[in-house]
N, C-alpha and C positions, 0 to 999 in steps of 0.2 A: 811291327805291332799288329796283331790278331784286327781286322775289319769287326765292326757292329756285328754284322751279319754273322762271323765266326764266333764271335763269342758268345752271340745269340743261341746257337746253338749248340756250343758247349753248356749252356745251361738250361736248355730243354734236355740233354740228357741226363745232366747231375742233377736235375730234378722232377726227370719224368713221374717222379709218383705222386708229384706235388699237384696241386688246383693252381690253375692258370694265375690269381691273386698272387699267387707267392712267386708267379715267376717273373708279374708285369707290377711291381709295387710301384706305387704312386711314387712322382717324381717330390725332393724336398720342397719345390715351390709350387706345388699343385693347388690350385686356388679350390678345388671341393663347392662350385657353388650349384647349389640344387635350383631347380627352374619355381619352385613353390616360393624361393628366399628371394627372386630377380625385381628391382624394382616395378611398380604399374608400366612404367614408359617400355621400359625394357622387353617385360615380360609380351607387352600388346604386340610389338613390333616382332619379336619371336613367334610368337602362337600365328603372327599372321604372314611368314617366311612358311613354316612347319606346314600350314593349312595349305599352302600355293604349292607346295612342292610335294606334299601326300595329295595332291590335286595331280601332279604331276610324273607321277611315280607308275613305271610300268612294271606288272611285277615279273614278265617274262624275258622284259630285255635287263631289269636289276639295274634300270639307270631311269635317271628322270629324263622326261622329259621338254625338249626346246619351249620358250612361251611363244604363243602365237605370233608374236610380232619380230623374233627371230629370224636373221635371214640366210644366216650360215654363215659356213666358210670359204674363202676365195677359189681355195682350189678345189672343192667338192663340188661344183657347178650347177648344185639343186643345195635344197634346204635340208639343215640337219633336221634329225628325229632327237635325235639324242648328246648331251651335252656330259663328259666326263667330271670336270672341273666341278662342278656344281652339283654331282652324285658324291663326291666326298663333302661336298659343304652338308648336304642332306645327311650322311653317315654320323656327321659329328652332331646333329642335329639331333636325331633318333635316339646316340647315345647319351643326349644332356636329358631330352625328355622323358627315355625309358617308360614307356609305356609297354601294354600289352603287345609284343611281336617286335615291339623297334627294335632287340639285340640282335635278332634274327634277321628282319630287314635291314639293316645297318650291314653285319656279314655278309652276304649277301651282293649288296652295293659295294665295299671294300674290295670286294674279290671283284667283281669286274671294275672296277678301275683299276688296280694293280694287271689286269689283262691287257689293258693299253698301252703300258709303258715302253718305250724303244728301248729295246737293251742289244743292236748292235753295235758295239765298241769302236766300229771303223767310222763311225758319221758323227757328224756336226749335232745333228740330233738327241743323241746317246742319253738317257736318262730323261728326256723328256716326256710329256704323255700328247695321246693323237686328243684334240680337241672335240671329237664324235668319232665312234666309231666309220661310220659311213666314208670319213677322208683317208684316202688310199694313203698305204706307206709313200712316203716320202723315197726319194730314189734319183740318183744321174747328178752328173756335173751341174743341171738348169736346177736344182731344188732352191727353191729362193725362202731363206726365212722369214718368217712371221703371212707368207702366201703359204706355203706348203707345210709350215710346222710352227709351233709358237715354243721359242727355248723356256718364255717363263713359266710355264705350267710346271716346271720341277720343283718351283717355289712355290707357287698356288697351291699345288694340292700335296707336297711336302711338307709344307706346315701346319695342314689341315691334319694329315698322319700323327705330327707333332704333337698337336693338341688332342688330338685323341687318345696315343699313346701315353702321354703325363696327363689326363684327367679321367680318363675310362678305361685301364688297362683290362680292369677285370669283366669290364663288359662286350671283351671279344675273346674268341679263341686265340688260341696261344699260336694255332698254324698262321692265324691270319695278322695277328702283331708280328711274327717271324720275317713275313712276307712283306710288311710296311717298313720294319726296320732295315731289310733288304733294298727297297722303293728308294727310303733317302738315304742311303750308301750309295748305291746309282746316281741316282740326280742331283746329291752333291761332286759326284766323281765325273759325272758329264758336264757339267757346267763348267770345272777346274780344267776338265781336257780340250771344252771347245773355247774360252779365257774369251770371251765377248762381254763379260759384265765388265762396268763400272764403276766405284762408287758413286760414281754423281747421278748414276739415274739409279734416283731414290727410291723410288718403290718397293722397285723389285733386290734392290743393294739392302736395305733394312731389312725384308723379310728373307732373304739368302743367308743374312751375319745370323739371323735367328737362330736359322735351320742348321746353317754349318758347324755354332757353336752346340748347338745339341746334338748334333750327330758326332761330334768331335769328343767330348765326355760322354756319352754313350759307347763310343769306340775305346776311351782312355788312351785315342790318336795325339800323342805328343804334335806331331805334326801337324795335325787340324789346329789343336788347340791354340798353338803360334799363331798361323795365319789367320784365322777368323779372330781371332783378337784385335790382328793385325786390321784387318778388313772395319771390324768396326769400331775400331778407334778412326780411322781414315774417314768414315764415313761422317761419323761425330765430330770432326774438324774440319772437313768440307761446309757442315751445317752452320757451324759454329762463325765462320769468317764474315759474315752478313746476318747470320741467324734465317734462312731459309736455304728451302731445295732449291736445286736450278729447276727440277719440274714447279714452276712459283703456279699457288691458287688455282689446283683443279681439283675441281669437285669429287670428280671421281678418285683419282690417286692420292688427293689428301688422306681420305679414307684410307687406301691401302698404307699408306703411311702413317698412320697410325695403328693399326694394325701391327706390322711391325715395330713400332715402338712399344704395342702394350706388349707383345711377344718380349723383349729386351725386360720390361720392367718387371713382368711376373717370371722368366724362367732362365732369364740368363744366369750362366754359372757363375758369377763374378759380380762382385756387392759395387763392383766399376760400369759393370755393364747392365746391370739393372737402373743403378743411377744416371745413367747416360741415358736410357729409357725414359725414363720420369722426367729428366729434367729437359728433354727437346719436346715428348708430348705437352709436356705444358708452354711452353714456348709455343706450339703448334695450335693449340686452342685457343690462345689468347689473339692468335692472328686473323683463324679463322673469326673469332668474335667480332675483331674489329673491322672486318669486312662487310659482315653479317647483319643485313637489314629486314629484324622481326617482321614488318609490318608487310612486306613485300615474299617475305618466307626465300630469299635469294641470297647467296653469296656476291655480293660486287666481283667484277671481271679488275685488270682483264686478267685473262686462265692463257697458260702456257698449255694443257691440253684438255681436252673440254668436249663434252658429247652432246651439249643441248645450250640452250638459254636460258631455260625455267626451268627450275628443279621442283616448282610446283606438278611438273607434267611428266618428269620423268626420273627412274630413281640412277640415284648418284650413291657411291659407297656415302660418302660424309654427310650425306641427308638421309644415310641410314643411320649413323653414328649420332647423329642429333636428334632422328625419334626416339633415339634409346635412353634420350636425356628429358624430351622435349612429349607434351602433349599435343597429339596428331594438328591440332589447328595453328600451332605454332613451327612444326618441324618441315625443312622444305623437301617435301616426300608429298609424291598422292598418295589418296587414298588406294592399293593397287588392287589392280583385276588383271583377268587372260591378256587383257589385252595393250597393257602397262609399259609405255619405251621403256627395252631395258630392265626387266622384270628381273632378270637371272640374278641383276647386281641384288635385290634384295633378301636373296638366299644365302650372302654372307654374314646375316642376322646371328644366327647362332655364336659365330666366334665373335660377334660383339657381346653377346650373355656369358659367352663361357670368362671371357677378359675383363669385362666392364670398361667405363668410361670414365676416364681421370680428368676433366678443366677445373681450373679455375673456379673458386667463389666467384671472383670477378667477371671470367668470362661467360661462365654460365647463365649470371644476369642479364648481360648485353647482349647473348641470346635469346632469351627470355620476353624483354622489355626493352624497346628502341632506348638510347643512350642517350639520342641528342645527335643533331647533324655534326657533321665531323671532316675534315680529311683526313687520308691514309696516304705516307709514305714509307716506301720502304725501297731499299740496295737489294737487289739479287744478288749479281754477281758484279764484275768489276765493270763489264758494260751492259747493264741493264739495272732498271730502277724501274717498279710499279707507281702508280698515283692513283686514290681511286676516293669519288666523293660520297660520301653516304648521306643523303638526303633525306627529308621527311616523306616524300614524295617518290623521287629518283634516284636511281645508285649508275654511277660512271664509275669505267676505270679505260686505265692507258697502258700501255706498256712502250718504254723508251731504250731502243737498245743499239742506239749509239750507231744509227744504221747498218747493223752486222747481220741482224734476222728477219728473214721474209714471212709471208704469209703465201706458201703456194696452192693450191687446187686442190682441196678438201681436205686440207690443214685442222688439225684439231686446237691449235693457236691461235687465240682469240686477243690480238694487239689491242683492240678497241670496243669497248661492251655499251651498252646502258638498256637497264630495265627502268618499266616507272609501271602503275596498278592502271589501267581504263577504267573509264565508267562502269561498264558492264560485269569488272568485277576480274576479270583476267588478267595477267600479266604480256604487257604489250616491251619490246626488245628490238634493240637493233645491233650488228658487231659487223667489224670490219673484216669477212669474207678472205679475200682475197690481195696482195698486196705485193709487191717489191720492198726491200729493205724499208724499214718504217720506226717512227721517235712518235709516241705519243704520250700527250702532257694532258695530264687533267688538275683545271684548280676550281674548287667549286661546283659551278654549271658551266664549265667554256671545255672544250677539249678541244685541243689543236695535235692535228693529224700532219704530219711530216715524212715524204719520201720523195722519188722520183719517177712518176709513170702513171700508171694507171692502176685505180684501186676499186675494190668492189665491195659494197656495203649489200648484206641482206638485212630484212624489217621486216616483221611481224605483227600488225597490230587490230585486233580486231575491229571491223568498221572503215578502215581505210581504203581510198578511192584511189585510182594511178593519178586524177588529176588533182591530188591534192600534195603532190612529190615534183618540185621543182627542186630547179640547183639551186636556187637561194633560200627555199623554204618550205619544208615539209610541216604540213597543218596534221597529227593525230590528234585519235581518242586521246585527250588528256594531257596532251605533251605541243607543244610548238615548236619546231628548232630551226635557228635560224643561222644559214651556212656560206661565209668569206672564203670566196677561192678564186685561185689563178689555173683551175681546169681548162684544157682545152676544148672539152664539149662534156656535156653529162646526156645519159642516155636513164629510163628506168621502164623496167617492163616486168609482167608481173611473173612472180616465183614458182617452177612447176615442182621445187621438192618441196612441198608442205602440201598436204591433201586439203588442211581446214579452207585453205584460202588465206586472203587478208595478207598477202605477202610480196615481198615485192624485191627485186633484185635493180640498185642503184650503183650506175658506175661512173666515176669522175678520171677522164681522161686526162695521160701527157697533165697530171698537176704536181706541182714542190708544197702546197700548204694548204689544208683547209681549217677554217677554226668554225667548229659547230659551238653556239650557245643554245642551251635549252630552258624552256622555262612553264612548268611543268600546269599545270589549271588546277 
């Protein structure tokens, strides 16, 4: 069977006399949404992607630029300038906005990204893209993944091609769609030959089935067409056994995960896999809702991977996906500037305009307007179960996993969460850091923390004093908790990674049980 890329080019030559339109015709399920038709919510959170990133746009290197607060990559050993991933979010950007020059800058950007890509066939690499130009090929027996190369960039900015290719064909050259449809023939054919994915890590498993099934009828690849079938039906039954990911409640990759599901519901080839799309997003929304404490603008924990505590302060894919629903005083997003944790994630704006956002009547309320205090329970998987209490006040969560998973040394696995508002007006946060195998239960206001050894709590709270942090009772802004354990010593001294201050790094030695009650002023 003829590859995409061959047959690509058999029809640039049977229709070389043709305009580029007739050779890139809009896909059947091409959503056509114009940025004049995009809801207020939508549209704001776009225009202010589009601002930050024509803010950011060098027009000599035809790549955007890192945000300030970027610190690079592991094996580059200085700070990137330039960020690949997020020059194709910008390209799809350009091309919803089409403004004066964006076809041309869009081009442009397209073509150096497509300059990134590994295409030699002998490495683990293969079809990947470099995350900045500035980090040296990868190379030697010691290449360590995700230090020296990141495989999911074939998915990132493969379906970023994706959607460009099915909504703006006609707003690039025909050399340079040639060259994209070439991109994800590679990066689905790299991915198949280095076999490191799995369904169960979801993120990146939803947006792979997207891109493989499009690449697969674009090829008229019988053979794709089985497998990615295959892949996400697997994927859909993996969900399906508890009704969640095994990545449970992060902020960030919820987003992506939805992302990929709206990829499945608007463009999947198969009236199977579109509905497999709609009907987990919305399952996904309704979760997210009822974790989701308006008042506080915060997702309750705990998050299986997790880049911050307040999404007031920093942006999260899915507190992007909620200003596109939500007005700015409601969604848990700042307001963003240069200097915004995490900036970059707000430049996946666009493919949330180009897809839109599907919840719930229901959920979208309990987003909207607090519900009413509540618990939350839920099964992950066969040895882990979430708890998590949504307060008027305070939002707790736990995660219980049957002592099988730890918390190691700057774990993105946040076993043990809670936010509550201070005085002052911020959101004040503590989560269990550090830990050995751990079972945490939340009912209410009590959270009982269960392992064996020694665990470490960071805390955040503006206003707080180190001598206001004993083992039996921490006095915040706004919060009291008060803490039963069989530690063999507690120590607490103050946090040197937070520059604000008000931080504090709390460790309960050699203990099997702590039961924190909180009770909030």
């Amino acid at each position: 069977m003829p590859s995409l890329t061959q047959r690509a080019i058999t029809l640039v030559v049977a229709l070389a006399t043709f305009s580029a339109p007739l050779l890139h015709a809009a896909a059947p399920h091409a959503r056509n949404v114009s940025i004049d038709k995009l809801p207020p919510n939508t549209r704001s959170i776009f225009d202010a992607a589009m601002k930050s990133m024509d803010d950011s746009w060098d027009a000599d290197a035809h790549l955007v630029r890192a945000p300030t607060g970027f610190s690079g990559h592991a094996d580059t050993g200085r700070r990137a300038r330039y960020m690949v991933r997020e020059t194709s979010n910008y390209a799809l950007g350009l091309l919803m906005r089409d403004g004066k020059g964006d076809r041309e800058r869009a081009a442009d950007a397209l073509n150096a990204v497509l300059k990134e890509q590994f295409l030699d066939q002998s490495t683990p690499w293969y079809g990947t893209f470099r995350r900045t130009p500035e980090e040296p090929d990868p190379a030697g027996e010691h290449t360590v993944m995700w230090a020296n190369y990141d495989p999911n960039w074939r998915v990132f900015i493969g379906t970023t091609f994706e959607l460009i290719l099915i909504e703006y064909p006609e707003r690039i050259p025909a050399s340079v769609a040639l060259n994209m449809y070439k991109a994800i023939d590679t990066a689905i054919t790299g991915e198949m030959k280095q076999g490191r994915l799995k369904p169960s890590y979801s993120n990146i498993a939803l947006m792979y089935g997207a891109l493989w099934d499009f690449a697969a009828n674009h090829d008229n690849n019988d053979e794709w067409k089985q497998k990615s079938s295959a892949w996400i039906r697997e994927v859909s039954r993996l969900y399906h056994l508890y009704n969640s990911f095994e990545e449970y409640n992060s902020p960030t990759y919820y987003g992506t995960d939805l992302f990929g599901l709206a990829l499945w519901r608007s463009y999947g080839s198969t009236a199977e896999i579109r509905e497999a799309g709609r009907n987990i997003e919305g399952h996904l929304w309704d979760d997210i809702a009822d974790f989701y404490q308006p008042g506080l603008r915060n997702i309750a924990g705990p998050y299986d991977r997790s880049y911050g505590m307040d999404m007031e302060t920093y942006v999260a894919y899915t507190g992007v996906w909620m200003r596109a629903l939500l007005p700015a005083d409601k969604a848990p997003l700042p307001i963003p500037d240069a200097n915004t944790d995490h900036l970059g994630d707000l430049w996946f704006a666009p493919h949330i305009a180009v897809l839109g956002a599907n919840p719930s009547a229901a959920a979208l309320a309990k987003m909207t307007t607090f519900s009413g205090e509540h618990m939350v329970r839920r099964q992950i998987t066969d040895d882990r179960s979430a708890t998590a209490w949504i307060g008027n006040k305070i939002i707790l969560g736990g995660e219980d996993t049957k002592l099988t998973k730890d918390a190691p040394h700057d774990t993105q696995f946040h076993p043990a969460t809670a936010q509550w508002r201070i005085p002052t007006g911020s959101i004040g946060w503590f989560y269990v850091w550090q830990s050995p195998k751990i079972n945490v239960d939340v009912d209410h206001t009590t959270m009982t923390i269960a392992t064996d050894g020694t665990i470490t709590i960071r805390l955040k709270a503006e206003g707080t004093k180190l001598e206001d942090l004993t083992a039996t009772k921490w006095t915040l802004p706004g919060l009291t908790v008060a803490i039963e354990g069989d530690q063999k010593s507690f120590d607490v001294k103050p946090s040197t990674y937070y520059k604000e201050g008000d931080s504090f790094v709390l460790t309960y030695t050699d203990m099997h049980k702590l039961k924190l009650t909180v009770t909030p002023q």
